[in-house]
C-alpha positions as CSV (number, residue, x, y, z in Angstrom):
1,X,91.9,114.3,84.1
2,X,90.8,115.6,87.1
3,X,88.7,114.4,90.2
4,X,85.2,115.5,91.1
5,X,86.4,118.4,92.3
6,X,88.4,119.3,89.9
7,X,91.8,118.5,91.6
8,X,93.8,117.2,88.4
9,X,96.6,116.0,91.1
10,X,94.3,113.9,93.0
11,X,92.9,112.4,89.9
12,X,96.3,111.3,89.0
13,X,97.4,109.8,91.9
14,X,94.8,107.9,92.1
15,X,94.9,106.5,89.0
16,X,98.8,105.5,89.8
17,X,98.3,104.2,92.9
18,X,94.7,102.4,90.4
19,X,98.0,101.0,88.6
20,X,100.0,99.9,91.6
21,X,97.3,97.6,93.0
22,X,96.6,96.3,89.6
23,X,100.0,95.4,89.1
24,X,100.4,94.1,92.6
25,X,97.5,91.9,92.5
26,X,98.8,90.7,89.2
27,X,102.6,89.4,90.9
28,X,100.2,87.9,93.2
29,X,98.6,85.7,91.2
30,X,101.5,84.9,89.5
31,X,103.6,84.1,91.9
32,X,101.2,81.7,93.9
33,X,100.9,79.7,90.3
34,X,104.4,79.0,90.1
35,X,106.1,76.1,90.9
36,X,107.6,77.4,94.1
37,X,104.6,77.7,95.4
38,X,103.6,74.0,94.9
39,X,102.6,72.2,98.1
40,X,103.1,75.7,100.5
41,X,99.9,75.7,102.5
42,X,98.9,78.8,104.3
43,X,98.1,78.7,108.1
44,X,96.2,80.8,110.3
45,X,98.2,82.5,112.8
46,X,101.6,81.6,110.5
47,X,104.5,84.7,110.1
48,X,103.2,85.3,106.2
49,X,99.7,86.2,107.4
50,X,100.6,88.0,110.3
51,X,103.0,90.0,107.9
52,X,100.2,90.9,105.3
53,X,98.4,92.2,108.2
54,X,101.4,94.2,109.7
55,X,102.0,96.0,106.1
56,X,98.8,96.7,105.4
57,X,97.7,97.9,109.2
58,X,100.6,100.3,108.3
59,X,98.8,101.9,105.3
60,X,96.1,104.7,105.0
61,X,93.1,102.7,105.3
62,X,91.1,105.0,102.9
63,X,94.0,103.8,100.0
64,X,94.3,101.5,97.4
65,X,97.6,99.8,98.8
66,X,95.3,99.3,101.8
67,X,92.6,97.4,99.6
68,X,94.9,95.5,97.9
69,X,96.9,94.1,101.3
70,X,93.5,93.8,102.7
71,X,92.4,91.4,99.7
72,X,95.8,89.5,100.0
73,X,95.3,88.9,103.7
74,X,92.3,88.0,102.6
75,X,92.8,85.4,99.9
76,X,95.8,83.9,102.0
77,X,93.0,83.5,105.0
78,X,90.9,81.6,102.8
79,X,93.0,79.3,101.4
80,X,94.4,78.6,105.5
81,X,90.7,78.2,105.9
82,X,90.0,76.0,103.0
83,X,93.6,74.0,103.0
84,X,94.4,74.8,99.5
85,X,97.4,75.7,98.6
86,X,98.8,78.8,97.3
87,X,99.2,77.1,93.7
88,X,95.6,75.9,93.9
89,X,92.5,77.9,92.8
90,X,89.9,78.0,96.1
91,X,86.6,76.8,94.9
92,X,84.1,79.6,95.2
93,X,80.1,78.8,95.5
């Protein structure tokens, strides 16, 4: 495997860091479903967001760990925004 220009390095760390934010967004999602989780509603402005934020300000923007703390600041925004709580699915329209 290599990467468009032919850097077979480049292609593979890509496709492990691919891997990493797969497997990150996966503990996500499991770890908001369980039972822990119940009744722990996210806040605007509360220490969890502002930590997303400070981990993934501290990443390469241009990588994948980037895009994946981006979309978990994200997703924790919306469910502060929408009340839900980390357990509960955000209704999407």
């Amino acid at each position: 495997m290599t990467d468009s220009a032919g850097n077979p390095l480049a292609a593979a760390q890509r496709k492990a860091a691919n891997r990493m934010a797969a497997e990150w967004r996966k503990a996500w999602r499991e770890e908001v479903s369980t039972d822990s989780a119940d009744g722990f509603r996210p806040m605007r402005g509360d220490e969890v967001e502002a930590w997303i934020k400070r981990r993934r300000d501290e990443m390469p923007r241009t990588g994948d760990e980037w895009a994946t703390l981006d979309w978990m600041l994200d997703e924790y925004r919306e469910r502060a925004d929408t009340g839900t709580p980390l357990s509960g699915e955000v209704g999407r329209g």
